[in-house]
MIVOMI-398605 format. One line per field, with one value per residue (C-alpha): x, y, z. Coordinates in steps of 0.02 Angstrom, whole numbers, plus 50000, padded with zeros to 5 digits. Layout:
N
c1: X  ...
c2: Y  ...
c3: Z  ...
END
This chain:
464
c1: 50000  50144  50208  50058  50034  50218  50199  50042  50121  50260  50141  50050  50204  50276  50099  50112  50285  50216  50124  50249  50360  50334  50357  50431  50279  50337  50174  50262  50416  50493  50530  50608  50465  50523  50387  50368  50316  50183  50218  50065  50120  50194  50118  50220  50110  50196  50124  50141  50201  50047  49861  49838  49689  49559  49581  49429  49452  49479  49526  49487  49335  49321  49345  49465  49509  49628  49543  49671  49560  49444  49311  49307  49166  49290  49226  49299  49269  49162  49091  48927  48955  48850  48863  48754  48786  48782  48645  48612  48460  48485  48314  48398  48560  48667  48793  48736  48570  48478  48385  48355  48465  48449  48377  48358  48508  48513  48665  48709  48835  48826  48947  49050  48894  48729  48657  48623  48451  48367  48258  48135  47951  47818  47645  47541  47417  47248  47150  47109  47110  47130  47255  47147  47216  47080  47132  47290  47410  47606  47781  47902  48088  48277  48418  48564  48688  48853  48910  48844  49031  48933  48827  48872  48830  48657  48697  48522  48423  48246  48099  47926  47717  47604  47452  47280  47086  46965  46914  47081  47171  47350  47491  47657  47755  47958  48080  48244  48370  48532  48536  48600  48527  48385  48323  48157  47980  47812  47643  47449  47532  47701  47793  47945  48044  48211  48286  48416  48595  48682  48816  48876  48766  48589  48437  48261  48105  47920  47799  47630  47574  47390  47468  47612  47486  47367  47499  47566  47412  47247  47126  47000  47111  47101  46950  46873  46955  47131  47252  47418  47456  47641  47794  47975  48159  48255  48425  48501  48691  48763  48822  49027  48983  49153  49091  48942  48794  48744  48597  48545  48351  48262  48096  47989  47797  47634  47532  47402  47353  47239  47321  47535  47506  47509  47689  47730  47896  47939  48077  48155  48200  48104  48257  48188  48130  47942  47868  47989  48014  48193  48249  48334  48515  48658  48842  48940  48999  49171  49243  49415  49543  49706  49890  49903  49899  49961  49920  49955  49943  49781  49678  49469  49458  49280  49271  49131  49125  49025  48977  48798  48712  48666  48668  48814  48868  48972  48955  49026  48935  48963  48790  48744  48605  48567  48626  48793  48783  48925  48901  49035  48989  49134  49281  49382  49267  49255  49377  49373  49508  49563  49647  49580  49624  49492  49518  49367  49338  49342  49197  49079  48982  48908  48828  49017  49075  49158  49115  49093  48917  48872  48695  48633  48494  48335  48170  48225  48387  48520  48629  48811  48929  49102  49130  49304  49291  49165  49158  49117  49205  49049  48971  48789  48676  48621  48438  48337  48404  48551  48716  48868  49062  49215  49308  49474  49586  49414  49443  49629  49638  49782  49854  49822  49735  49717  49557  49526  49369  49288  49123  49080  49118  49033  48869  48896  48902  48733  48646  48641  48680  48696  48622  48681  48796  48704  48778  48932  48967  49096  48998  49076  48925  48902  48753  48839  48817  49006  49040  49195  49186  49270  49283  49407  49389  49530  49486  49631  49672  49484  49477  49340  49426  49310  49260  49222  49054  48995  48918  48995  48923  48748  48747  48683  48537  48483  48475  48295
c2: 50000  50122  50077  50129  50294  50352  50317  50416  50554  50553  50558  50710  50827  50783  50834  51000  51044  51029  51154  51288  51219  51230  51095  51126  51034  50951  51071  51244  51344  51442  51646  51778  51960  52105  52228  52383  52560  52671  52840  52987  53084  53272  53436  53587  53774  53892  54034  54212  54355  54431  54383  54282  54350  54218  54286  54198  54107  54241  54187  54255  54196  54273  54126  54230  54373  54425  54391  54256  54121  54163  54047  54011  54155  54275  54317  54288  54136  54146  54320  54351  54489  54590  54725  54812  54797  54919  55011  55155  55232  55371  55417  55562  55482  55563  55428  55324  55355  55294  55430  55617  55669  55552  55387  55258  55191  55044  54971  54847  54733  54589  54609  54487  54435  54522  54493  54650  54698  54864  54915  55053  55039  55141  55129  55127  55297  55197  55388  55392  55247  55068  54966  54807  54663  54617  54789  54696  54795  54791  54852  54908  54998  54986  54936  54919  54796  54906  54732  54569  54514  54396  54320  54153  54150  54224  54414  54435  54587  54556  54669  54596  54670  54602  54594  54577  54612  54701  54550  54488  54390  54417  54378  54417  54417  54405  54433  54392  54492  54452  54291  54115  53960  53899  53873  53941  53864  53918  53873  53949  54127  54145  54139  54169  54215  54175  54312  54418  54410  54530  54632  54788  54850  54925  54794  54824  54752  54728  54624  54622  54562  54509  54375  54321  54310  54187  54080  54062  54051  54007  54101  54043  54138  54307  54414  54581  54681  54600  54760  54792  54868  54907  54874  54835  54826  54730  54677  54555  54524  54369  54375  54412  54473  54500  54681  54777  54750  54908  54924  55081  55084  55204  55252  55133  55139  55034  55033  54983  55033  55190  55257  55264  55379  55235  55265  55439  55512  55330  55395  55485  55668  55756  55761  55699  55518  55543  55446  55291  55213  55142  55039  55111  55185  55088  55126  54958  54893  54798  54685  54622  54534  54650  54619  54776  54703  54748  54558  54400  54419  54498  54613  54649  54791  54885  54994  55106  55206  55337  55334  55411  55505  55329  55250  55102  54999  54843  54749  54607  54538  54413  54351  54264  54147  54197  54013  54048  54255  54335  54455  54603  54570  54666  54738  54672  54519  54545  54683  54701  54769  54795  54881  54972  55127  55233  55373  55462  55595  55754  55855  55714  55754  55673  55527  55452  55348  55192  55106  54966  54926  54817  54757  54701  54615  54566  54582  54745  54787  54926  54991  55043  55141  55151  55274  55243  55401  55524  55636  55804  55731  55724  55599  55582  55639  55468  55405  55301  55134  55179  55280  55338  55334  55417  55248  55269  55366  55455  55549  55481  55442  55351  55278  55119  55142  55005  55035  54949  54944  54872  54822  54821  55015  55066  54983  55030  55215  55180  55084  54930  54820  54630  54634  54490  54526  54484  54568  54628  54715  54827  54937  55046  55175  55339  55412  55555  55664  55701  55598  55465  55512  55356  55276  55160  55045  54931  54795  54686  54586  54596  54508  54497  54429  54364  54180  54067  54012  54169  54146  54009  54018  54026  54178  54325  54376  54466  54651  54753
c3: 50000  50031  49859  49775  49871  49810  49643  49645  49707  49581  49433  49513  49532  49355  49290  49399  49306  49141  49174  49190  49054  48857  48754  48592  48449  48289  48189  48236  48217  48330  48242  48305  48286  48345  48388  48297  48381  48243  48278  48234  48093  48147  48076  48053  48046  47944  47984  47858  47906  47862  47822  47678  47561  47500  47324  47200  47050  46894  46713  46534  46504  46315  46174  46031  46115  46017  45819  45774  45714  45582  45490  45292  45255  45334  45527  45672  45755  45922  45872  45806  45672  45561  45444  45318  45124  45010  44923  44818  44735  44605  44503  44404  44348  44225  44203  44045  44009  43856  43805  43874  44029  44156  44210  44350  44440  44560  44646  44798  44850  44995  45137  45220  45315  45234  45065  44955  44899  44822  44705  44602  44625  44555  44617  44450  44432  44405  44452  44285  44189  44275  44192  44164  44076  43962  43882  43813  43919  43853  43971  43875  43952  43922  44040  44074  44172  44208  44310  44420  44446  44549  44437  44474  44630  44623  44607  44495  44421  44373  44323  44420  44434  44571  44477  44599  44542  44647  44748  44831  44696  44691  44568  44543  44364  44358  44225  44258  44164  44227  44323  44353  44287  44355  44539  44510  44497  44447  44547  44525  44601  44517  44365  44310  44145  44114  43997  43933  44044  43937  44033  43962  43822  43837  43798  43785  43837  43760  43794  43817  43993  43955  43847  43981  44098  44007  43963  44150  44249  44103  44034  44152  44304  44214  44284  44219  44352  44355  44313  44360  44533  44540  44424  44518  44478  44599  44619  44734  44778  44902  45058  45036  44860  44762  44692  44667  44546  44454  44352  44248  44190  44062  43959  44090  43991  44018  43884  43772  43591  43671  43814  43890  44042  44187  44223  44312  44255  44163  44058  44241  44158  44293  44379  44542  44620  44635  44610  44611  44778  44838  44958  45114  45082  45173  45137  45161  45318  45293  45408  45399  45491  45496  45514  45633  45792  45979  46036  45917  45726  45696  45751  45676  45557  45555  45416  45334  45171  45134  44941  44983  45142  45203  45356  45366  45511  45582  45743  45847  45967  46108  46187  46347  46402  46584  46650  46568  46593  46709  46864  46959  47120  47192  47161  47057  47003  46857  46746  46560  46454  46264  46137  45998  45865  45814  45648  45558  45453  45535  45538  45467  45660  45769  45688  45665  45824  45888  46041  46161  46226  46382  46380  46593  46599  46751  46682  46599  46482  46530  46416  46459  46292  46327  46169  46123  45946  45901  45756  45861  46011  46133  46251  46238  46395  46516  46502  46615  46559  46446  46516  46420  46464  46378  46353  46451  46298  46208  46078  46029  45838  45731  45869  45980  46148  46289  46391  46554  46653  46833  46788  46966  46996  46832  46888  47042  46978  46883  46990  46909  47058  47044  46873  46742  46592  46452  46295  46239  46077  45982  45842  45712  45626  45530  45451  45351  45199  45175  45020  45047  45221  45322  45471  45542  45701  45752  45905  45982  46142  46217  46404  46529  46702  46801  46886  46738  46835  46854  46996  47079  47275  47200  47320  47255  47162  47011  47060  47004
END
């Protein structure tokens, strides 16, 4: 029994000690980690020596500032530009007439981004005798194409009557007498002739209307009271049109075998343009891009003409939806700046002028001029929603100025707080009766610094 109760207690304390003592396994080795501290990162301040300003976002937010890049019909890309063509009205021309002293001139010429149109219209006297149709009515006149250098390209002269009875029916007859190839069609209130495109020599007309007319629209659409209202010479010249079209008409007559006195002062030798009608005057506006430049290659040339008292202008224009329109919400938000040479004719007055407008827009428009050249030298008198500025350098001529301007102190000035930019737009103009009088307006290096969002913080809101 002794035996037992030692053995017992042998097997107890070596199961106590391996307790406290590891036993290396044959499924696990033994490595050697060493333990690795993470420090927090450090963060250094370095603080100014003074206050740094928050200064926004500001870029150039004008596409082609500086005219550089010009499309194929000759404008400058990213501008919207127009410009009036050229027209000219002379009822007692002396040039080349056919017979007597004068006779009926007619001249236009597209510009670089308007067509050309004009004409002479005489109302037909009917006070004594109506000029009926079924009396076999005849036109005869002469003309005379000086040019249509653009004849290919639909520079056209035609001869038309609008033809109506007394109960509403209405017609119109065309001749063309200088004119491309087809690209016209007839229907139950139109027709058209194709005739004569003679340049350079006079040619004459006869032909008796009562008969045209049957053949175009039927005997059955000629009434008792269908007479001829008006008789029309029109001319027509392409946009970029390569010269002008000049036309020379004489000894105009409606007749019939009893009576010729339809057509007042037909043959022109009264000397004076009642009663012919004409289409409004406009000297051409030409629009050019110009190897004098202070920025880049090129700068835009606006240039009018004076060949008649007429009214001629040229514009570029740079417009804004209000989602994409730009604000001067402070100082210095939004600055504008460009270069520009002005020269006119001096003393063509006042009607002579180069400037830069600035349309703002809520639910009204305001109109701010910057007027960079004036014939008489004078800045027009402020209205209730359009004010006028001596452009920074007014007045200078022959020589290039650079303007600059805070939109947000000129509207401040005005009272035109918080209100969107909507338009902006250089203009060259005269209305003048000095013959060859000209005007020159040079633009270059045009930039509008502002935040290209316009409004970015969605802060503010449209001013009233």
């Amino acid at each position: 029994m002794e035996r037992k109760h030692a053995t017992v207690v042998a097997l107890a304390f070596i199961l106590i000690g391996l307790m406290f003592f590891s036993v290396d396994t044959p499924f696990a080795t033994p490595q050697q980690v060493e333990s690795v501290v993470h420090e927090a990162p450090v963060i250094v301040e370095k603080v100014a020596e003074e206050p740094v300003p928050h200064e926004p976002l500001k870029m150039n937010v004008i596409q082609n500032p500086s005219f550089e890049d010009w499309d194929t019909a000759n404008r400058p890309e990213d501008w919207q530009a127009s410009a009036t063509s050229m027209t000219r009205t002379d009822a007692a021309y002396s040039g080349t007439p056919k017979i007597g002293n004068y006779a009926g001139y007619i001249e236009t010429m597209g510009s670089v981004v308007t067509s050309g149109y004009n004409y002479l219209r005489n109302n037909v006297d009917h006070s004594s005798y109506f000029s009926y149709l079924t009396r076999d009515i005849s036109v005869a006149f002469d003309w005379y194409t000086i040019a249509n250098p653009d004849l290919s390209n639909y520079g056209v002269f035609s001869f038309s009557m609008v033809v109506q009875n007394h109960t509403g029916d209405s017609k119109g007859m065309y001749y063309f007498l200088s004119h491309p190839s087809g690209g016209w069609g007839n229907d139950t209130s139109n027709v058209y002739f194709l005739l004569n495109n003679t340049i350079g020599s006079w040619n004459s007309f006869d032909r008796n209307i009562t008969d045209d007319f049957i053949v175009a629209f039927g005997v059955s659409a000629l009434s008792s009271t269908h007479y001829i209202q008006r008789l029309s010479f029109e001319i027509s010249s392409p946009v970029g049109a390569s010269g002008l079209l000049q036309v020379v008409i004489d000894d105009v007559s409606l007749y019939n075998s009893t009576y010729s006195s339809w057509i007042e002062n037909g043959d022109f030798e009264t000397g004076a343009s009642v009663p012919w009608d004409s289409y409004s005057q406009t000297n051409l506006g030409q629009l050019e891009q110009c190897a004098e430049a202070v920025d880049g290659a090129y700068s835009a040339n606006m240039t009018l003409i004076a060949t008649s008292y007429a009214t001629g202008y040229v514009r570029l224009t740079k417009s804004y939806l209000p989602q994409n329109a730009f604000y001067a919400f402070g100082p210095g938000t939004n600055v504008i700046s460009w270069d520009w040479k002005y020269s006119d004719e001096t003393g063509a007055g006042a009607s002579q002028y180069g400037l830069l407008r600035l349309r703002f827009a809520n639910a009204s428009w305001f109109s701010v001029y910057f007027t960079m050249g004036r014939g008489t030298d004078y800045i027009p008198n402020n209205g209730s929603n359009y004010f006028h500025f001596p452009a920074p350098g007014f007045g200078t001529r022959d020589s290039w100025v650079h303007s600059e301007v805070d939109l947000y102190e000129i509207t401040q000035a005005v009272g035109l707080q918080n209100l969107r930019l909507a338009e902006i737009r250089f203009e060259a103009y005269q209305s003048v009766s000095v013959p060859n009088a000209h005007l020159e307006l040079l633009v270059d290096n045009f930039i509008m610094e502002t935040h290209p969002m316009g409004n970015p913080t969605f802060d503010h809101e449209e001013g009233t």
